[in-house]
Steps between C-alpha positions, in 0.01 A plus 500: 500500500657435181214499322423832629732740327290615161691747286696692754792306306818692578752625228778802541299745239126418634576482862451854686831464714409846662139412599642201666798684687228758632318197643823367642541896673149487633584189721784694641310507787341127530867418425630656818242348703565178366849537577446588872178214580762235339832610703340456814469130423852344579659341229846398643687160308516236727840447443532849636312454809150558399215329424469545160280667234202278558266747622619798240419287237176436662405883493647466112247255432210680680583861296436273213201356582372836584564550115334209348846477364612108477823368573663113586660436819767235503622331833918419585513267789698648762498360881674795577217722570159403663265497257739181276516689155633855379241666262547579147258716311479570135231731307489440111346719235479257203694628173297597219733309242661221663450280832879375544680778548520803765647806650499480896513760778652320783459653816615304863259552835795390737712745662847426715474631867515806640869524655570726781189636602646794669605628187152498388353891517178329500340147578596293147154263595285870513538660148505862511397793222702788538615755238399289198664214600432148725704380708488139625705172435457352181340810359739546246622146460302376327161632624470772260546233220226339648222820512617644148477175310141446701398817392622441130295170537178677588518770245555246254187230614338849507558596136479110373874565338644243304851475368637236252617250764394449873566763755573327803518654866693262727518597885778276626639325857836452608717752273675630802642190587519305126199440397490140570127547570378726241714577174666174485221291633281653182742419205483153650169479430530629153349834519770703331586400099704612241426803350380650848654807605477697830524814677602502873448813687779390773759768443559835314639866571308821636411637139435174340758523272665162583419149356653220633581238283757282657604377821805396716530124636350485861655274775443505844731275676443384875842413690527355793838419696512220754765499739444382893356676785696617792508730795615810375794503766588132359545572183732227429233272541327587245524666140348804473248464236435909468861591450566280228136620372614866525820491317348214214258773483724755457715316246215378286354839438844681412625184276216518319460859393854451424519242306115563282578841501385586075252744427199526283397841368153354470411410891517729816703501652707338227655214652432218680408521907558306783439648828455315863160552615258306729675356875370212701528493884725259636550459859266705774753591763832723399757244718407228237691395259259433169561159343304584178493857349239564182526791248337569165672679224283622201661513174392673165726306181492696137346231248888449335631387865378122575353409785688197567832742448396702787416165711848328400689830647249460809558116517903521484495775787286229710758309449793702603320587859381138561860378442699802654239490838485094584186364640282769331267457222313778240183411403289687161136535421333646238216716624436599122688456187369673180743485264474763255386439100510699206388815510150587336614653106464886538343458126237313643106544464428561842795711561473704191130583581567591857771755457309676210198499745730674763639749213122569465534697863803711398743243667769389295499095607847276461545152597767323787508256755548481887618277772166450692316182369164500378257292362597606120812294556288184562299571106826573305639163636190350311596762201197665575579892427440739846554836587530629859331853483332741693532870686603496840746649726695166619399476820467109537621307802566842673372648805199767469406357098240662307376527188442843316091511435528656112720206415257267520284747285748535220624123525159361446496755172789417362382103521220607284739718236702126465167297476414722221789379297387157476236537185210245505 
């Protein structure tokens, strides 16, 4: 295939950027159908309860095929899901100047679970197309990254469009959950170098006027109390193990928005976050007194705040309950630690070219950061620039999720307007 491309060489005066968009508007429709055959195919992290993106990543591979359009596949071992390994698929267009260096769209297949299903207007596993929109987990994160950048892809094998470096269309495992198997597993093996940049379409605002460029620390922390079992109307037999639990719980949370309590004009919410979220079960029968209670508290740190600060406050109040409640002990795990790195430079190539493609659409773009963790952190540790971008209405991890239909449309346009800024 890369001998294939002839003279359709790419530059930002010869390339017809509205000849291209009007392709990318007459797949509006292909695009929703893609969207809809693709969500009914569970994609759910194991670590979340599913059974992973296997099978999605399958159908990726098969719309591909269907194409002629060649990609690599590279295998993660995991023996957490049947089939052994997580899948990893990457489409290249080779550069017209240079071989070493390249601009990514990163996209993820997995999505977290569906939470309370009663909240759901509609079955999350049975995408539905009403009023311009489809609803259905994972439809908005980060399946729409995953059908815009595809349909990028095809107009471009279409059109034989070169730029001066590779274009490179990565459709990653395991983001939900730290990309252990995907993201991290591939700049082990050397596929990401210096002088790469990326775009990752995991976050934005309804009128795509927001480029995120930095993120917060994220830590989710695992506690769990041991104390000793006991009939609940012998309770001096035991040490009540959800008590203690409750009011550590309690203590943790308010000490440390007290005590990490700064702001930064450039995140939102502007400061740090640490909020109590997932509960375990501990005993089956309500006359029991639990010997071991388990929490989880997730916690969003602004880069300037280390880690290990946060974990030293958490470690000393450990200390004070395990000594002030005898016979008791507090154990931590890390269910995921990402700790921040410097932000991508607003000045940057890839950032500069994708906010004057967005002022292209009347939409005057600026540049921030968030607390939810993408990908994008895992490239600027490895000082590779990337920019978190796309148009959508926020609706991840929430009940009833969809993604708007003319996003996709305009997203997949405004990938072109950025690609025309890199001259062969």
């Amino acid at each position: 295939m890369q001998g294939s491309w002839g003279t359709k060489g790419l530059s930002r005066y010869a390339m017809d950027i509205k000849r291209l968009k009007a392709l990318i508007s007459e797949k509006k429709e292909q695009m929703a159908a893609d969207m809809m055959e693709m969500s009914r195919i569970p994609a759910v992290n194991p670590r979340m309860g599913g059974a992973g993106e296997y099978a999605r990543m399958q159908w990726i591979m098969r719309w591909f095929d269907k194409r002629q359009i060649p990609y690599e596949v590279y295998e993660v071992p995991d023996q957490h899901v049947k089939e052994g390994v997580r899948l990893n698929v990457v489409v290249t267009i080779p550069g017209a100047r240079t071989k070493d260096q390249s601009l990514w769209f990163i996209s993820h297949v997995d999505t977290v679970g569906p939470g309370d299903l009663d909240a759901w207007e509609t079955d999350p596993f049975t995408p539905v197309e009403k009023d311009g929109r489809i609803y259905g987990l994972g439809c908005e994160d980060n399946s729409q990254s995953v059908i815009t950048t595809m349909a990028a892809c095809e107009v471009l094998f279409a059109e034989q469009i070169q730029i001066d470096r590779n274009i490179r269309f990565y459709y990653a495992s395991d983001e939900e959950t730290g990309s252990e198997f995907g993201m991290k597993a591939l700049l082990l093996k050397g596929l990401f170098r210096p002088g790469d940049e990326a775009i990752v379409p995991d976050g934005g605002s309804p009128d795509g006027s927001f480029v995120e460029i930095a993120e917060k620390s994220q830590v989710w922390l695992k506690f769990t109390v041991n104390g000793k079992t006991a009939h609940a109307a012998m309770p001096h037999l035991g040490i009540n193990a959800c008590y203690i639990g409750m009011k550590f719980g309690v203590e943790l949370e308010d000490s440390l928005k007290a005590k990490f309590d700064r702001e930064d004009p450039m995140f939102h919410p502007p400061m740090s976050t640490f909020e109590l979220t997932q509960k375990f079960a501990n005993v089956e029968s309500p006359n029991v007194m639990p010997g071991k209670d388990s929490f989880c508290m997730d916690m969003r740190v602004l880069p300037d705040i280390p880690v290990d600060e946060v974990m030293g406050h958490i470690y000393g109040l450990i200390g004070k309950y395990e000594k002030q409640y005898a016979g008791i002990t507090i154990e931590t795990e890390f269910l995921t630690r990402t700790d921040a790195p410097a932000p991508t430079p607003p000045q940057s190539r890839v950032a500069v070219n994708l906010v004057e493609a967005i002022k292209e659409t009347g939409t005057e773009a600026y540049s921030g950061g968030i607390g939810g963790g993408t990908c994008g952190a895992v490239l600027r540790a490895k000082h590779i620039p990337a920019v978190i971008w796309a148009t959508l209405d926020d609706m991840c991890h929430t009940p009833n999720e969809y993604v708007v239909i003319d996003n996709m449309v305009r997203d997949a346009g405004i990938y072109l307007s950025v690609l025309s800024r890199y001259e062969p």
